[in-house]
Short mmCIF file of the C-alpha atoms (twelve columns), coordinates in Angstrom:
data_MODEL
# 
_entry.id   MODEL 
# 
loop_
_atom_site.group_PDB 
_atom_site.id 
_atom_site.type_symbol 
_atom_site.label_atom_id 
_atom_site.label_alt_id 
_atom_site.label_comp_id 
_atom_site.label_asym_id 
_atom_site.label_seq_id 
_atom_site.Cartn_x 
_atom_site.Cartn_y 
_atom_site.Cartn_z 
_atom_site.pdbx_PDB_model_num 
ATOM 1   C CA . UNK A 1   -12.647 10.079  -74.179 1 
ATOM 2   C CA . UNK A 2   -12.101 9.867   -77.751 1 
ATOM 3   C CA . UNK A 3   -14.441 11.080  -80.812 1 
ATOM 4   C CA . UNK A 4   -15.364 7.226   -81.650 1 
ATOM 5   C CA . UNK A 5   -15.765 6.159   -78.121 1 
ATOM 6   C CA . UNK A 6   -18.364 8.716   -77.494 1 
ATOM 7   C CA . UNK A 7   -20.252 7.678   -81.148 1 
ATOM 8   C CA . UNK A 8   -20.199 4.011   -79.882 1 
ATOM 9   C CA . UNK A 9   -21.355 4.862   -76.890 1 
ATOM 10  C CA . UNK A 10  -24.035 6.626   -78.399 1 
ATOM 11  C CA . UNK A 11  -25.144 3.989   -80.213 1 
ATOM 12  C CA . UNK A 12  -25.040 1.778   -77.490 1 
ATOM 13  C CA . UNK A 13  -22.212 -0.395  -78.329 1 
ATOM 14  C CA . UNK A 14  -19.875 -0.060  -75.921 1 
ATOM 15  C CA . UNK A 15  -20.707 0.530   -72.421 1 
ATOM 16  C CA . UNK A 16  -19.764 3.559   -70.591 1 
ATOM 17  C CA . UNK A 17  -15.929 3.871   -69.176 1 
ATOM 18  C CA . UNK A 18  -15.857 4.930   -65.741 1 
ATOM 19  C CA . UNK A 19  -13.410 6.713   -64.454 1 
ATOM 20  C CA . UNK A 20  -12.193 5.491   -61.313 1 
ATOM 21  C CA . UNK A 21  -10.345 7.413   -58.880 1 
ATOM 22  C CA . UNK A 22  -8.327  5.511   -56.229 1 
ATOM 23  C CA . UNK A 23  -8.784  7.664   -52.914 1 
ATOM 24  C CA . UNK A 24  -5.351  7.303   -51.302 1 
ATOM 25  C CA . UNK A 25  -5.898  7.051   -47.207 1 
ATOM 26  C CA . UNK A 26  -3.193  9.414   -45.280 1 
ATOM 27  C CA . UNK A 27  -1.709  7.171   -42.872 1 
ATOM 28  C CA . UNK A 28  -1.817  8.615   -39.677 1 
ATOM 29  C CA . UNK A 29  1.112   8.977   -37.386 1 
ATOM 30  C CA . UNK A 30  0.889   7.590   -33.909 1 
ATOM 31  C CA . UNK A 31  2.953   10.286  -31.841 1 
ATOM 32  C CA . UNK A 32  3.847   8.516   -28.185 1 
ATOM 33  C CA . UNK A 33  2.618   9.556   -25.438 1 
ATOM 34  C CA . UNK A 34  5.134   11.838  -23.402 1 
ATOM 35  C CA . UNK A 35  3.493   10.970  -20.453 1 
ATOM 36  C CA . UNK A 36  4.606   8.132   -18.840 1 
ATOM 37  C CA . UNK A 37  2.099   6.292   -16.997 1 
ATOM 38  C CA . UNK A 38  2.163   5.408   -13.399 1 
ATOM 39  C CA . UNK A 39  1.694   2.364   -11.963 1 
ATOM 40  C CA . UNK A 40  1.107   2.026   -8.483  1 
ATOM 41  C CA . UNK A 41  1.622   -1.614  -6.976  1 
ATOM 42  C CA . UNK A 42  -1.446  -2.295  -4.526  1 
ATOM 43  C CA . UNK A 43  1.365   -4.457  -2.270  1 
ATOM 44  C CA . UNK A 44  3.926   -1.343  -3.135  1 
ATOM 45  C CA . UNK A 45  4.561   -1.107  0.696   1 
ATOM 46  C CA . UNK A 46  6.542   -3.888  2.709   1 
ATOM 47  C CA . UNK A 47  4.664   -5.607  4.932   1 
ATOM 48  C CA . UNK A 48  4.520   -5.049  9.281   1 
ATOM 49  C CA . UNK A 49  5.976   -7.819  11.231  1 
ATOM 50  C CA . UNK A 50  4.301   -7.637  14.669  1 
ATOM 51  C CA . UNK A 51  6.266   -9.137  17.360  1 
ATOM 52  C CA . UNK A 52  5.353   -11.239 20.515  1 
ATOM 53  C CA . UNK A 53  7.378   -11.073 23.448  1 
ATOM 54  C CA . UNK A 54  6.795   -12.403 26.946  1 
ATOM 55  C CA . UNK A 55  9.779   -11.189 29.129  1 
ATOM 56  C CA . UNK A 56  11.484  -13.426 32.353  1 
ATOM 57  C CA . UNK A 57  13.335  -10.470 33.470  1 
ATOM 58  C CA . UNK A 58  14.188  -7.052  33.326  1 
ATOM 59  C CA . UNK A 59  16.922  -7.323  30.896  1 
ATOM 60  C CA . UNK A 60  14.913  -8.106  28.160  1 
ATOM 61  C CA . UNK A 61  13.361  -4.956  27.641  1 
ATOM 62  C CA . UNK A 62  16.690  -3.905  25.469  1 
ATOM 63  C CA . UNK A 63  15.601  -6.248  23.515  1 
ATOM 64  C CA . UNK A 64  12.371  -5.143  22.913  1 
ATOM 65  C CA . UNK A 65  13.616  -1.485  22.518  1 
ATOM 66  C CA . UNK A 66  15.216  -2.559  19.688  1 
ATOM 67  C CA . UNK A 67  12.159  -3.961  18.028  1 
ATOM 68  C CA . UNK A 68  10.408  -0.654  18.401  1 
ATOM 69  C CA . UNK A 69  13.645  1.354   17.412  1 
ATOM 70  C CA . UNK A 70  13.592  -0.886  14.154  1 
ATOM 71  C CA . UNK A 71  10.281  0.336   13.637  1 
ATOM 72  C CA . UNK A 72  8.572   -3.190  14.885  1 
ATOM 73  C CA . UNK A 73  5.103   -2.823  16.856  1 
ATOM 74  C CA . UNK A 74  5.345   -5.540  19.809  1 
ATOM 75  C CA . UNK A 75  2.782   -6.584  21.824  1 
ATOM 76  C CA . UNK A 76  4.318   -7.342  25.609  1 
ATOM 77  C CA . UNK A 77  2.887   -9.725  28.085  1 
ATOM 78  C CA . UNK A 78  4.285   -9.649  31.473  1 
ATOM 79  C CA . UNK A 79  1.805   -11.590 33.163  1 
ATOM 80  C CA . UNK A 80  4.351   -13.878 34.025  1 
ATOM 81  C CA . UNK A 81  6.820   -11.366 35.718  1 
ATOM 82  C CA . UNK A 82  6.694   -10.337 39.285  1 
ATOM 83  C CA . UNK A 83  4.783   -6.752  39.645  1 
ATOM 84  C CA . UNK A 84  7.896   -5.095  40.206  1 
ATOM 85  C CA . UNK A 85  9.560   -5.796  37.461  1 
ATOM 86  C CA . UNK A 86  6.728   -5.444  35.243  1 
ATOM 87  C CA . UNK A 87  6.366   -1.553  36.280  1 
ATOM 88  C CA . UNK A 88  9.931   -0.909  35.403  1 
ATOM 89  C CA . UNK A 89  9.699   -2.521  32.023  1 
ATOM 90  C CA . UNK A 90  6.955   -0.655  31.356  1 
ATOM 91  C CA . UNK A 91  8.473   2.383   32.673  1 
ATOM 92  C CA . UNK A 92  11.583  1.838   30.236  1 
ATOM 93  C CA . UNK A 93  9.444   1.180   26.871  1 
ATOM 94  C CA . UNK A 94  7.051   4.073   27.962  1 
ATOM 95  C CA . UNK A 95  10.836  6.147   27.783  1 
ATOM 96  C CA . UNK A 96  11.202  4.113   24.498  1 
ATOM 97  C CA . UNK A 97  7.944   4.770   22.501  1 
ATOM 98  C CA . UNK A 98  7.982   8.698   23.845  1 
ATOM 99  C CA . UNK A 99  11.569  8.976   22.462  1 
ATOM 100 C CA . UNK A 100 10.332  7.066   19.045  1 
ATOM 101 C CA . UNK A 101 7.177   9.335   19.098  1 
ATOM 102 C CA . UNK A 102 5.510   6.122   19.148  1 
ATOM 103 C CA . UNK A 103 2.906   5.005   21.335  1 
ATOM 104 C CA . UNK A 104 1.862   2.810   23.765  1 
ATOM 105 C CA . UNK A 105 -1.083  1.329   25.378  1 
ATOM 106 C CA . UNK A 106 -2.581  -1.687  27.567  1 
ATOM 107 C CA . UNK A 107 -4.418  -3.823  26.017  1 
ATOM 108 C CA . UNK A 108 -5.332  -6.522  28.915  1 
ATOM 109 C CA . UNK A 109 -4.396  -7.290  31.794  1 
ATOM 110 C CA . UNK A 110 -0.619  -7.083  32.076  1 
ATOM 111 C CA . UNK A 111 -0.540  -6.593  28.270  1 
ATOM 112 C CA . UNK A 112 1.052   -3.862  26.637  1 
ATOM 113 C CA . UNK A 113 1.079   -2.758  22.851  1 
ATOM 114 C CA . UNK A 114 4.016   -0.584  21.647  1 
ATOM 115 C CA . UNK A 115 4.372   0.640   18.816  1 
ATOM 116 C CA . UNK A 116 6.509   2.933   16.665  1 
ATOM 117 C CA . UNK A 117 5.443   6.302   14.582  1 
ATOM 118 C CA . UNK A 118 5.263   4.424   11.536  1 
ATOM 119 C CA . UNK A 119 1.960   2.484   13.394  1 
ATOM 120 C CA . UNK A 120 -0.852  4.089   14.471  1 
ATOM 121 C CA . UNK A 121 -3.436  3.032   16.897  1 
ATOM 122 C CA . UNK A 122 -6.725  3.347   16.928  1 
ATOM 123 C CA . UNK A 123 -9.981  2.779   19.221  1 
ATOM 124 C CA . UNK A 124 -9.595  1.128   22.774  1 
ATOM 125 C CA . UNK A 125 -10.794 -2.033  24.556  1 
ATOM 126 C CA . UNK A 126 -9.826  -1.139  27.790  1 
ATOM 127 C CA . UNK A 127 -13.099 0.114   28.724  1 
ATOM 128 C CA . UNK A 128 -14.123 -3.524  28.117  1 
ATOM 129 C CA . UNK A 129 -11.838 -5.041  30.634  1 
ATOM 130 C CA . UNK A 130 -12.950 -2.504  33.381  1 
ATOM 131 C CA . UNK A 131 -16.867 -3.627  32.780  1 
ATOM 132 C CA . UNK A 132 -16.028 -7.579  33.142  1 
ATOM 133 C CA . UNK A 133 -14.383 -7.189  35.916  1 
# 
């Protein structure tokens, strides 16, 4: 300030200067994050076809080896097949699932449910076919 602008000041006649300082804001530098994040689809895994089959004969059961060797669970009915039969198929896919380190079990009457190691199995309701009948 000069020598008269501190005398009118003084006096009154002029008003006070004020010095004003501009603050000067530091930008701030976003670094990215090196981390990539991971996102984790809830539907990431393909879904399990379960197939139905309800063999005439014997020669079938390929058929349904290869459903289980695909890594298909399959539910087999053979109520419709004579006894004999039946107990061979379910001979062969016993061979099958054991081979697969699958598994196998009845689940009614005449009603089998293989399935391969990528399908597990819990529980049982056999005990509940025993008691009704």
């Amino acid at each position: 300030m000069g020598m008269l602008t501190r005398i009118m000041h003084f006096f009154g006649l002029q008003d006070e200067v004020e010095e004003v300082y501009e603050e000067v804001a530091e930008e701030q530098v976003v670094l990215p994050n090196k981390r990539q994040q991971k996102v984790v689809s809830i539907h990431s895994q393909p879904t399990v076809r379960v197939i139905l089959c309800e063999p005439q004969s014997y020669e079938e059961a390929q058929v349904i080896a290869d459903h289980l060797r695909n890594r298909r669970p399959v539910v087999v009915n053979l109520q419709r097949m004579r006894k004999e039969q039946a107990r061979r198929i379910v001979d062969f896919l016993s061979g099958t699932v054991y081979a697969l380190s699958g598994q196998i079990q009845k689940v009614g009457a005449d009603i089998f449910m293989c399935t391969p190691d990528n399908v597990e199995m819990e529980g049982s309701i056999t005990d509940l076919l025993t008691q009704d009948t």
